[in-house]
N, C-alpha and C positions, 0 to 999 in steps of 0.2 A: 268056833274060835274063842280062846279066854282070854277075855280084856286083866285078867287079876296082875299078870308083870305089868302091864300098860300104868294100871292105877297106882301102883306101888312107888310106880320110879316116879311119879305127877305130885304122889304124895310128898316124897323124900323131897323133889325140887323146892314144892308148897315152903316146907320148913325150911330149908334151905334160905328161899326167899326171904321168911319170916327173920331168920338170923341175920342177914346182910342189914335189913332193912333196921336194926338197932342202931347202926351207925349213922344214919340221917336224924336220926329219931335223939343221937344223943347230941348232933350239932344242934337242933332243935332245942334243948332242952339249954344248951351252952348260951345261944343267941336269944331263949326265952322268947320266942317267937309264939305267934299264934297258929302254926301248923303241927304242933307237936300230938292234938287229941284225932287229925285224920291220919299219922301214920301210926300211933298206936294203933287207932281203930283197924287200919290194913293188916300190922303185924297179927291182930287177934282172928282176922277174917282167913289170912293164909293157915294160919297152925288151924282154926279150926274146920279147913277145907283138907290139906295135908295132913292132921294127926291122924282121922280118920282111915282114909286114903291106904296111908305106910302101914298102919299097925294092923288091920284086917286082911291086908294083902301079903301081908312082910315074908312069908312062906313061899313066896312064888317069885322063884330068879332064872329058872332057865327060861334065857328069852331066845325068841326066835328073830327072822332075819325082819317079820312085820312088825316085830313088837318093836324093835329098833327102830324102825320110822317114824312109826305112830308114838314112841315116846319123846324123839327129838322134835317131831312138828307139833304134836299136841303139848309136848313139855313147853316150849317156848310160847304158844298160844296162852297156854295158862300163868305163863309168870306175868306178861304184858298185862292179862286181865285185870290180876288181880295187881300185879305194879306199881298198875294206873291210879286206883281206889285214893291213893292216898291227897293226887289231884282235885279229882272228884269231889272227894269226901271237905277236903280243905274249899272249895269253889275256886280257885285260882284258873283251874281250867272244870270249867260246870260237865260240860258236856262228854258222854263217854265216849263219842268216837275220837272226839280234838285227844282226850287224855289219853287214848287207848294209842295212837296215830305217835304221841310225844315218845309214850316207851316204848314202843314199837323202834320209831327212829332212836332212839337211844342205845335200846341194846341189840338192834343191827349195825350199829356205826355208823348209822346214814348221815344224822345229824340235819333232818329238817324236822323244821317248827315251825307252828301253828301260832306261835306265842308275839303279839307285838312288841309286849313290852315285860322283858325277858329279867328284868332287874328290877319288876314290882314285888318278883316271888320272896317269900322268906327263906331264909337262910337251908332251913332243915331240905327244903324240896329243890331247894336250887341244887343242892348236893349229891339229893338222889336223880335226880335231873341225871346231874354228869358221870354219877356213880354207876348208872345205865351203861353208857361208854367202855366204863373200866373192866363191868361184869359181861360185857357181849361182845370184847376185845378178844380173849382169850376162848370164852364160851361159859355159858352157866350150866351147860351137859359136863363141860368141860372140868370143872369146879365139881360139878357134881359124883363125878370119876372119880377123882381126887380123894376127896372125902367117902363116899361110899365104896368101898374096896371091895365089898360081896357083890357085885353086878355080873360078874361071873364071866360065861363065853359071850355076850354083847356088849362087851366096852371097848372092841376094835371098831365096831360097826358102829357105834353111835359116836366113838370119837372122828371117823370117817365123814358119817352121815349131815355131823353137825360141821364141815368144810375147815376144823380150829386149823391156828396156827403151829409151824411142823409139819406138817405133810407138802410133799412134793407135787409138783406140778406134772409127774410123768409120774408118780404110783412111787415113788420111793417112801419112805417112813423115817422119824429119827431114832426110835430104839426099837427094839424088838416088846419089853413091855408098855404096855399103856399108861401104869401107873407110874414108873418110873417116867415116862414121857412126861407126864400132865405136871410132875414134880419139878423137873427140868423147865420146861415152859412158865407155868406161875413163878418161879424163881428167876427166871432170866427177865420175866413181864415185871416182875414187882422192884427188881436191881430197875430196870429202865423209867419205871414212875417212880421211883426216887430220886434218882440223880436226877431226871428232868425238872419235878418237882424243887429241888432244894436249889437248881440251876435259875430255876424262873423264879424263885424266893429272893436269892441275891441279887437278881435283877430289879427288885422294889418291889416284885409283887406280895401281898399279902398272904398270908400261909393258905388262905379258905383259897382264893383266885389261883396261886401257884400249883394246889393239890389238885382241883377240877381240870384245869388245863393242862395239867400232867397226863391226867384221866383222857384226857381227846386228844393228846396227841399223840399219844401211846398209838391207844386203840385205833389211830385216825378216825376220829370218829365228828368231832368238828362242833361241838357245844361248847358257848361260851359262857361267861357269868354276865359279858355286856350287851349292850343291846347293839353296838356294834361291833362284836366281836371281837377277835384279836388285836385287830386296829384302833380300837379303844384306847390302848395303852399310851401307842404314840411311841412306843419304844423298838430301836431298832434290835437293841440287844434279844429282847425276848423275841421278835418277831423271828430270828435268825437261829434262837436256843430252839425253836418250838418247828421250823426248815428243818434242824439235827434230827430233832425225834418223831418229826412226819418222815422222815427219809426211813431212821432206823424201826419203825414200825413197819416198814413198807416194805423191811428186807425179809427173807426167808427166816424163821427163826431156827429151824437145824442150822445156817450159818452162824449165829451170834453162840449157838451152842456149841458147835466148834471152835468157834475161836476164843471161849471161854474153856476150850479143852488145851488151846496151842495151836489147834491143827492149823494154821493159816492157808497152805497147802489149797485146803477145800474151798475157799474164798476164792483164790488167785486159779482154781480152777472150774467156778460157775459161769458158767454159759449166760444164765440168767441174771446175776448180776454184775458182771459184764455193760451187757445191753440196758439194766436197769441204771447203772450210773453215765451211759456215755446218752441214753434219753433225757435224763435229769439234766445232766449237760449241755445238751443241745437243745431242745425246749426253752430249757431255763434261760442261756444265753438270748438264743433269738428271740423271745419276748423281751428280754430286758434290753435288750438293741435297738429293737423296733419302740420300746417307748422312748429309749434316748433319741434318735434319730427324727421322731417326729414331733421332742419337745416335751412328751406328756410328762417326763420326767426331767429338767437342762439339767441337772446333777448325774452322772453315771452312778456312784454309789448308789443314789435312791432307787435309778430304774434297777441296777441289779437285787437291790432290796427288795421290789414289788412284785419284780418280774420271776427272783426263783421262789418266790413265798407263795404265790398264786400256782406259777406251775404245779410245784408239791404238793399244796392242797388238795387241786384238784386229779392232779396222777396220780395220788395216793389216797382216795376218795375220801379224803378229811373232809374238805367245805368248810372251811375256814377261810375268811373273806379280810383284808385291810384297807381295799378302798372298793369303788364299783366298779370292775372290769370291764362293763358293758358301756363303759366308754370311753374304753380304750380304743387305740387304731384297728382297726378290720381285721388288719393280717394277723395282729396279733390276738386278737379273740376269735381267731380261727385256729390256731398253735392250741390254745387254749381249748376249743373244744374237743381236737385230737386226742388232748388227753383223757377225757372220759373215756374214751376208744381204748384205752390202753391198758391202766390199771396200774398197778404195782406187781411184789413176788408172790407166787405160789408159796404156802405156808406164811404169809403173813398174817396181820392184822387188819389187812384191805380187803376188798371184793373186787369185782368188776370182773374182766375178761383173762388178765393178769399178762403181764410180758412172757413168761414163758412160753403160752398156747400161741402168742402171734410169734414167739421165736421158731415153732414149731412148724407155724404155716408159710412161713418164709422159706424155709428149708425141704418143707413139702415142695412149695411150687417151684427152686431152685431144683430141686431132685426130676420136677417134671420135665421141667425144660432139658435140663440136660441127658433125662433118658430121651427126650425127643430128637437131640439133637444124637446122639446114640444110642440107639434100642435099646444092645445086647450090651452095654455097659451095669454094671453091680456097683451101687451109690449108697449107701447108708446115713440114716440119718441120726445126725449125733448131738448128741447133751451131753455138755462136762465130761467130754472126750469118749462118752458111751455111746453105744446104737439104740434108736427107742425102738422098741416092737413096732411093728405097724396098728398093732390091734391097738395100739394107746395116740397114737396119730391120728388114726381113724375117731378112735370116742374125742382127741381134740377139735377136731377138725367138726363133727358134728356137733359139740358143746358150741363151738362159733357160730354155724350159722342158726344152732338153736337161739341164742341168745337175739342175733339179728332179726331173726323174726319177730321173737318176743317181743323187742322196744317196738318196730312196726304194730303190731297187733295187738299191742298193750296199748298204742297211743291211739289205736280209732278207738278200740273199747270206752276207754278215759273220758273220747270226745265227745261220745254218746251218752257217758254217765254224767258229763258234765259238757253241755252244747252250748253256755257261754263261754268256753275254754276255745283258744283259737290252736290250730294244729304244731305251732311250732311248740307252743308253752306244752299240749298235752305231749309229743313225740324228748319237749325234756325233763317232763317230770317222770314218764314211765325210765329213760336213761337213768335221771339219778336216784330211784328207787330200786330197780331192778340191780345197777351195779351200785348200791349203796351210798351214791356220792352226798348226798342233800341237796346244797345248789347246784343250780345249772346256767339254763339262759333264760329270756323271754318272764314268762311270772314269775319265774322261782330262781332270778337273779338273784347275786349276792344282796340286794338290797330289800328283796324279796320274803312272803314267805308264804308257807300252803294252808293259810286262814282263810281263804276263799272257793278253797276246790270245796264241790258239795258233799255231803255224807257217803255217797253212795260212793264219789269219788275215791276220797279219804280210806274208806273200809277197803277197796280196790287195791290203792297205792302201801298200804299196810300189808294187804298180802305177799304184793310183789317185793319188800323189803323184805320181807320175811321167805322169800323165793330165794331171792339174791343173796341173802346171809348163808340159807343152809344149801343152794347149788337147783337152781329151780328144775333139775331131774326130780329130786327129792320130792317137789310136792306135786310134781303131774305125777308118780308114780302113785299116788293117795288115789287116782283119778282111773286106772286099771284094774279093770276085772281079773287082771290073771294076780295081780298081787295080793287080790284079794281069795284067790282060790288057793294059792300057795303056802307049802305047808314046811318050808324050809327057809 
């Protein structure tokens, strides 16, 4: 096997990195902060791990279908690595697992931390903090597409492998090229953190606060500048700008490319989002009911304020938090934990199980009953007025109960890495790793955060973010001898 495409494209990321990383490095320099000499140091440790890398390899672009694994799981391995350095290097977070664990959650979108005190950091690192977010929203394979145009026949499969946004929840695509795709996307991503941004600016936030929180709500990815988060503010306005663009990050982005074409058409005929606004809707209602009704809000405005700003959060696995749900009434931090169960749309900028696959298995089991109820009756089952193959039902259908196991199996693992950890915190810290969300319940409440899981833990819950960002087939398939025999 030749690892030389593996190194080449590790390399290109390297620099890549290195260049992103200039823009923390110049708020740094803006704010005169004392973190400006660890991310230089980062910038010089990536080019001089990447120069290497690209320019000894650079001859070597047919990749094959392993090399595309092993460059979207090892690629994102190496950027977190080195990421991190600039943490590290500054001591704001000493230790490499806490710092490795930060950009890990960062540019998964998970959006948990390790951090107590989140508004000690200086300006330059608080930036790349959220700038995490903004680069693991779209994807940094994704970016890397973009820019590198010679990747040749492997930039379906690694824009595939790495889950970005655009792609269909049943195997559709939004263009036929990939470049032109990735063009399309970073421009419909970067129209939506502006106008969010400039939205949250008018709202009184400060341009540094409006820009980061543009960056996580985009991405849903759920990093704040405060230490209590969104609810810091105290503002309903932003909290309700910031509901718009957890929703519209949660949509499919082949919709918002439609309908930056006209087509509205293809809106008014999604199946999936459909069911993702009439969920939004009813979640969001019923929690906001359930807190008026029992007081926790006498104002209706407020509970509808709380109650769809929580919902979106967490259905749209931001983790973005405005008070502590966890003492809210029963019913309704039971609505609430449905929605980890749910997710947003395929081709977004969420993770988790996504509404289409449970649209999917709804219609399965709708199609079971009623062949039951008539054998010889012919049922099809339909998306956006189409029939899906079975073959794509079937891989939905075992994506779900694969993932089901996982949080089960993930969470005794957890408990075993970590045996001060009681069973409900560890079965919701594997949930909001695995489906990206950050918070959950129990330790890793919104008031919460994962400074106390052990190392062994932490390294654990980093992998399964990084399972859950690129589609945890992707990395058991690292784990097969036949992948590894494979020569196509």
């Amino acid at each position: 096997m030749k690892f030389s495409p593996t190194l080449q494209s590790i390399g290109a990321l390297q620099l890549l990195l290195a260049a992103v990383l200039l823009i923390p490095l110049l708020i740094s320099l803006i704010y005169g902060e004392s973190d400006t000499p660890a991310i230089l140091a980062a910038i010089g440790i990536a080019v001089l791990i990447g120069g290497p890398l690209w320019w000894f390899n650079r001859q070597s672009r047919n990749l094959q279908f392993r090399d595309t694994v092993l460059i979207v799981t090892l690629g994102w391995f190496s950027i977190c690595l080195v990421g991190c350095l600039p943490f590290v290097l500054h001591g704001s977070i000493p230790s490499l697992t806490d710092a490795f664990f930060e950009v890990m959650s960062g540019l998964t979108t998970s959006g948990s931390t390790i951090l107590d005190d989140i508004e000690a950091l200086p300006h330059g690192l608080l930036f790349w903090r959220s700038m995490t977010h903004f680069l693991g929203g779209m994807g940094m394979i994704g970016l890397y597409l973009l820019i590198f145009s010679y990747v040749g026949s492997g930039n379906l499969q690694m824009y595939r492998i790495e889950s970005a946004p655009g792609q269909g929840g049943t195997g559709d695509k939004m263009l036929p090229n990939v470049r032109l795709t990735m063009k399309w996307l970073w421009g419909i991503y970067l129209l939506l953190n502006g106008v969010c941004a400039i939205l949250l600016w008018f709202g009184g936030l400060s341009w540094f606060d409006a820009v980061c929180h543009a960056f996580s709500a985009v991405a849903t990815g759920g990093y704040s500048t405060l230490n209590a988060s969104a609810g810091g503010f105290g503002s309903a306005y932003v909290e309700w700008i910031l509901c718009l663009f957890m929703f519209l990050g949660g949509m499919n982005f082949v919709l918002h490319y439609q309908a930056l074409k006209g087509n509205w058409q293809s809106l008014a005929k999604s199946t999936e989002l459909k069911a993702y606004l009439m969920i939004c809707f009813v979640l969001g209602v019923g929690v906001s009911g359930l807190l008026w009704l029992n007081g926790t809000n006498s104002n209706l405005l407020d509970a509808l304020r709380y109650g769809f700003f929580q919902v979106l959060s967490l259905l749209t696995t931001t983790g973005y938090s405005t008070t502590d749900y966890e003492l809210w009434p029963q019913a309704a931090q039971m609505l609430l934990f449905f929605c980890l169960f749910i997710g947003a749309c395929s081709g977004s900028t969420t993770s988790g199980i996504r509404i289409v696959h449970l649209v999917l298995l709804i219609r399965f089991l709708e199609r079971l009953l009623h062949r039951m109820a008539r054998p010889h009756a012919v049922q099809s089952i339909l998306i956006d007025g189409k029939p899906v193959e079975m073959s794509v039902v079937n891989g939905v259908l075992g994506f779900i109960v694969l993932q089901m196991h996982a949080v089960v199996i993930g969470g005794v693992f957890l408990s075993i890495l970590s045996p001060e950890m009681d069973w409900w915190s560890g079965l919701n810290m594997m949930m909001a790793s695995l489906w990206n969300i950050g918070p959950a319940f129990g330790d890793v409440g919104p008031t919460e955060n994962y400074a106390h899981v052990s190392d062994a833990g932490t390294w654990f819950l980093s992998l399964m973010m990084l399972a859950g960002r690129l589609d945890i087939i992707t990395v058991l398939i690292l784990f097969s001898p036949a992948f590894w025999k494979s020569h196509r």
